[in-house]
N, C-alpha and C positions, 0 to 999 in steps of 0.2 A: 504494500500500500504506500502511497503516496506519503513522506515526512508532510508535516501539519506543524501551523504555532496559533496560538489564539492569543490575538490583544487585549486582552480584557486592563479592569481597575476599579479599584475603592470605591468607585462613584461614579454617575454620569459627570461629563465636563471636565474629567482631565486631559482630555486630551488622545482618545481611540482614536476617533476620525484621522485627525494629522498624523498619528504612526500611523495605522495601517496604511491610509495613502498613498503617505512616504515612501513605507517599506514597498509597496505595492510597485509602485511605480520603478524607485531605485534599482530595486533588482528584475524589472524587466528590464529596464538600460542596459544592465550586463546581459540580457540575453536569457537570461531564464524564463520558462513557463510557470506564470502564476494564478493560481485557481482559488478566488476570493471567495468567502462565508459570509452571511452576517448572521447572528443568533437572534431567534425574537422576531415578531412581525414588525418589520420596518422596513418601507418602500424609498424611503429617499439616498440611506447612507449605502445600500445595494446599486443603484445606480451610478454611486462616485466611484466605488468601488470596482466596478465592469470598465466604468472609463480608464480606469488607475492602471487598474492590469489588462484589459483589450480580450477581458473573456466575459461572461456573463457569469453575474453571482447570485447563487440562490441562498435563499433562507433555511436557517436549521433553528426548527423550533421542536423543543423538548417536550411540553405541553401537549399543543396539536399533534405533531407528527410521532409515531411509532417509529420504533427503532430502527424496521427493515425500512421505511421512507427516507431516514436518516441517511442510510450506509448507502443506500440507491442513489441519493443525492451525492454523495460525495465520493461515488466512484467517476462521475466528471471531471476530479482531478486527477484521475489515474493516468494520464497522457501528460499532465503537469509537474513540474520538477518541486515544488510547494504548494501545500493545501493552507490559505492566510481565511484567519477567521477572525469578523474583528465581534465582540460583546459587545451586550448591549446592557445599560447602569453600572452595575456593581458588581465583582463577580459571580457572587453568592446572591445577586437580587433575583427572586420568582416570588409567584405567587402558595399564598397558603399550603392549597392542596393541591397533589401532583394530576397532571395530565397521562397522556400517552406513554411517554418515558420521562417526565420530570415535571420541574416547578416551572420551566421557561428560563431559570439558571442558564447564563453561560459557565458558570461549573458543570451542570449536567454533561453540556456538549466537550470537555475537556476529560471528562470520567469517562464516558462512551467510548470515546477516540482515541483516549490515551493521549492525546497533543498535549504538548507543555503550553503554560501560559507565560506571557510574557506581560508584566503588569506595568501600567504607563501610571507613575506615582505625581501628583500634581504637590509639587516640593515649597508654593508659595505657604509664606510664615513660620514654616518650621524647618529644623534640620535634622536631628537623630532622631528624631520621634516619629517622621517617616519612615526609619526604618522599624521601628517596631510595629507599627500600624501592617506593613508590607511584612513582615516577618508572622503576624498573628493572621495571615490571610494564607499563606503560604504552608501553615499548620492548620488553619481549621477543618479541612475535611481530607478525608485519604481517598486515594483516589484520585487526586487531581493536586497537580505538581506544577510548582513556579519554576521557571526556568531563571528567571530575573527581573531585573525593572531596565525600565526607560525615565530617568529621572523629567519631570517638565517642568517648565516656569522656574528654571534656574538663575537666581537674582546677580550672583556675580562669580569668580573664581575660589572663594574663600567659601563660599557657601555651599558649593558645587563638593571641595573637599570634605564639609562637613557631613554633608548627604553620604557622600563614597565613604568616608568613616563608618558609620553610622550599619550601611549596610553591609561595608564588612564583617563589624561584628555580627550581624543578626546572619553571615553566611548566605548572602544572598549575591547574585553577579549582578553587575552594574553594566548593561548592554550599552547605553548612552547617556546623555544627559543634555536637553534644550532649552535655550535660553529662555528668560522671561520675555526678552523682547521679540520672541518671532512673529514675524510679519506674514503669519499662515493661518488665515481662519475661512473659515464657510459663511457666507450670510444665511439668516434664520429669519423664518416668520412666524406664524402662529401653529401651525402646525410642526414645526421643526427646522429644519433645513430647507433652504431653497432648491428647487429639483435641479439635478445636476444638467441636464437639457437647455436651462434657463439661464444662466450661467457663460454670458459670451466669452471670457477668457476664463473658462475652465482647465483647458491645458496647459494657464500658465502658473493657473494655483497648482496642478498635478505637479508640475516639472517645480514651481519652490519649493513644494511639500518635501522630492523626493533630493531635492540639493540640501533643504533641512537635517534630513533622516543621512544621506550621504556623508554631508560634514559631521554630524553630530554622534553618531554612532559605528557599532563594529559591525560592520553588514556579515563578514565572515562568522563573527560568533553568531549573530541570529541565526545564520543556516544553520550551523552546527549543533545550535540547540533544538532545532526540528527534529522530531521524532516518529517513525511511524507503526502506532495503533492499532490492534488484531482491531478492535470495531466490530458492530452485529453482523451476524453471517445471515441473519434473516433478510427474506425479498419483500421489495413493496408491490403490493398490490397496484397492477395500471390503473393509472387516470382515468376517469371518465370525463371525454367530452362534452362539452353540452349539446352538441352538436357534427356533423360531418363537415359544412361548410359556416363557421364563423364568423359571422362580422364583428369584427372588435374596433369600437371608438378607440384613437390612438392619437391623444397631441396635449398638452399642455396641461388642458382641462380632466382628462379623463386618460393615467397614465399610473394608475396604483393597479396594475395588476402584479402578484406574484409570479417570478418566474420561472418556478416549478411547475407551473399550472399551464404557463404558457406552452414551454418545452414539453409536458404533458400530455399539453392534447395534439402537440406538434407527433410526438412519438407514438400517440393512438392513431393515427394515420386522418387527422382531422388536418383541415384546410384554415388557414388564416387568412381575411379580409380585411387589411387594416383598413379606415376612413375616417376624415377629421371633420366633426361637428362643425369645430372655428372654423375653419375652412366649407362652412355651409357643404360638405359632403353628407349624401343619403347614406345610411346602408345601403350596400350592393345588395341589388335583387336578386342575385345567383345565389346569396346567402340562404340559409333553412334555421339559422338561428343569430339574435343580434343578443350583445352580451357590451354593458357599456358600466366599465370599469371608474371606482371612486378617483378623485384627485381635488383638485381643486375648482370647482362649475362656479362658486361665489366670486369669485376672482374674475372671471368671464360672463356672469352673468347676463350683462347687459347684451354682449355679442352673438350668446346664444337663445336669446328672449327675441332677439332678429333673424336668425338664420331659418327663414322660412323653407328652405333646401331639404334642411337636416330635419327640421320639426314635423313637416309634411311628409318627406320620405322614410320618416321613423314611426309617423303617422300609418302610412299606408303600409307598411312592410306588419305591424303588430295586427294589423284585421288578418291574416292568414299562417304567422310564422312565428314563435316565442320570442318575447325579449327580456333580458332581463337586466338590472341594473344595480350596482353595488355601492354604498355610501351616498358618493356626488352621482354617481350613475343612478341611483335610486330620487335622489333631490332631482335629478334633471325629469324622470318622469313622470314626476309629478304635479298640479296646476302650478305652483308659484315656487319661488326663493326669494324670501325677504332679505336683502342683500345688511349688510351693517350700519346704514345707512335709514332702513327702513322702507327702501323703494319698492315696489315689486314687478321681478322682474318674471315675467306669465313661459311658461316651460309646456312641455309637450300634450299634459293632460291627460295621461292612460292612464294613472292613478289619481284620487284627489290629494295624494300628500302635499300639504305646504309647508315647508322649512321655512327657517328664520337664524338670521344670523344679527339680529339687532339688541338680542341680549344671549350675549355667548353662557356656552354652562358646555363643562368639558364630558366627553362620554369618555371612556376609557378601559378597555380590558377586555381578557379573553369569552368567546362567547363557544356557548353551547347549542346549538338550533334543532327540534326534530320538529320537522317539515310537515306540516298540516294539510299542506297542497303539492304539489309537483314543482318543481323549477326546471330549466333546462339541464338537464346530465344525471336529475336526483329524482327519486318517485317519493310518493308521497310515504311518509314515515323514516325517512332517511335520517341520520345523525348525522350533521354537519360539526367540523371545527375551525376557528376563525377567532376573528380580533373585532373589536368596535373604535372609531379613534375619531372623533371630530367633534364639531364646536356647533353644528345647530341644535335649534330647539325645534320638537316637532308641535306645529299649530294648527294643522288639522291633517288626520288619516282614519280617512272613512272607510275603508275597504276591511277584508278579511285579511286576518291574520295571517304568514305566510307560515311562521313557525312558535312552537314554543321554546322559548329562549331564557337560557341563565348562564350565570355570572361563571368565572373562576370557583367559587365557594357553592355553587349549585343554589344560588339564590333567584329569583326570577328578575327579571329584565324588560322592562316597558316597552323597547323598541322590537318590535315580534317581525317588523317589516310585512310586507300586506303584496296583494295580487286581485287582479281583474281579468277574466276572459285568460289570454295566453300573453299577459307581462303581469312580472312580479319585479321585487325589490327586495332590498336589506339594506340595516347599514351595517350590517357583522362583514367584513370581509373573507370570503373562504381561504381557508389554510388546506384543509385536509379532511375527506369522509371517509 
């Protein structure tokens, strides 16, 4: 099997993004094949990450996905000379109770795989006490083994020593160490990060990212501390398509799909249609099912409250052939989205759902769905696994329920998502059935 390193750390905000990046990038300059991870449902830091290293990155979620989906996934790297997996919070952050194979831990994924982690330590305000913080991470669970730190936010020389001190007593290796002042960051918005797509000199944060990681660190020792992990020998069960021929919204607005899913139903021998809303494109009529992915619609809203093209031929494509829509894809098919602003901006109208983004309230966490009605690729009574992640309020959903749905902790969940005729909705994003 392919050597593997997982970036994880203490906390969100130290600083994952920029090493993996880094590393990502720096060592495909040398020429190596790198085959990026991300732990956890999250759509934006996977696409920096595909750009980083020029392969495409899927998700390894402990939670949702079963072990054999795991190891199925990341035999992708097996043509790769390193399997880079960057965490997501905290090593040890999941939820209460365990999923499929875990909490949603990036620990889980470092115990499965047996990859070392390499912990990106945020060294502002303090100095030996990072290493005991790093040293009491690095024993908390067996099973899952530190390789070392990447010190960050390093205030000056003296300090830098104090750090390297610090965790050589706690017997810990010191892979690098980056200044406070680097000039490497991602812009964020309300959702997270800005999608990588959006981003006109993306390639020029890639290439500082990986001069960072290059000047700052021992690229020989990170390889060297790759390891590779027997990992489950069980198989995953193939994807179910939603469909033979797909039309997938694809542009700006509607670009949160997983890319398991995608490659998924690429490898079920289904067909892909991409077409762009913004771009007033219909679904293609050669389609037999439309599937219109969450992202950002609030953002567009106005553009797409105009795109007579897309509304009409989305219109007439759902009187004969399923659609279905996820999150934003869900907000778009519904009569309205009250923008932040409080406007309304009038959407396709196969559902009555109306959003509202005028008094945010955050939804957040893993979902559990069994399906009341049919969706595209699922019959009715199916167990779905998935994520919920956005910021509207729902203000009116008249229709039937699509599923029943609870929380991480098997609590119930208000947002059930609903269906009319042959379109439905959600805003749970699908991970895994």
């Amino acid at each position: 099997m392919t050597p593997g390193l997982i970036i994880s750390a203490p906390a969100s905000g130290c600083g994952k993004t920029t090493v993996a990046l880094g590393l990502a990038r720096a060592l495909r300059k040398r020429g190596l094949v790198i085959q990026p991870f991300k732990t956890g449902p999250d759509y934006i830091d996977p696409a920096y990450l595909a750009a980083a290293a020029g392969r495409d990155c899927f998700n390894l979620d402990s939670w949702a996905m079963p072990p054999g989906q795991i190891a199925s996934l990341v035999r992708a790297a097996e043509t790769a000379d390193l399997a880079l997996a960057e965490g997501s919070m905290g090593l040890f952050d999941g939820v209460a109770r365990p999923g499929a194979t875990g909490t949603g831990a990036t620990a889980d994924l470092a115990a499965l795989m047996g990859w070392p982690v390499v912990l990106v330590v945020d060294a502002s305000g303090q100095a030996q006490t990072a290493a005991a913080a790093a040293q009491g991470l690095a024993r908390f669970r067996s099973g899952v083994r530190v390789a070392g730190v990447v010190l960050n936010r390093v205030a000056s020389p003296r300090h830098e020593a104090l750090l390297r001190a610090g965790m050589a007593e706690a017997g810990l290796t010191v892979f690098g160490a980056l200044p406070r002042n680097a000039a490497v960051t991602v812009p964020e918005r309300h959702l997270g990060l800005v999608q990588a797509g959006e981003i006109p000199r993306l390639e020029v944060l890639l290439e500082d990212a990986a001069r960072l990681i290059t000047q700052n660190c021992d690229l020989d020792a990170l390889l060297a501390a790759a390891t590779s992990g027997a990992g489950p020998e069980t198989a995953a069960a193939p994807v179910a398509p939603p469909g033979q021929r797909i039309a997938l919204a694809r542009d700006e607005a509607f670009s949160f799909l997983y890319p398991h899913l995608h490659a998924g139903w690429r490898a079920a021998g289904a067909e892909i249609l991409p077409f762009s809303p913004l771009a007033d494109e219909a679904p293609p009529n050669t389609a037999d099912v439309c599937w219109l992915p969450g992202g950002y619609p609030e953002l567009h809203a106005g553009i797409l409250a105009s795109a007579s093209g897309f509304l009409e031929g989305l219109r007439r494509f759902a009187r004969t052939r399923p659609v279905h829509g996820e999150c934003g894809g869900y907000m778009v098919l519904g009569d309205a989205i009250l923008d932040a602003n409080g406007r309304n901006h009038a959407m396709a109208g196969l559902l009555g759902l109306v959003t509202s983004f005028a008094q945010r309230r955050l939804h957040l966490g893993y979902r559990r769905a069994t399906l009341k009605a049919p969706m595209p690729g699922h019959a009715e009574g199916a167990v779905l696994a998935g994520h919920e992640f956005h910021y509207a309020t729902i203000v009116a959903q008249p229709d039937a329920a699509l599923a029943a749905v609870t929380d991480s902790a098997g609590g119930p969940v208000t947002e059930t998502g609903s269906h009319r005729g042959l379109v439905s909705g959600s805003f749970f994003h699908l991970i895994n059935a």
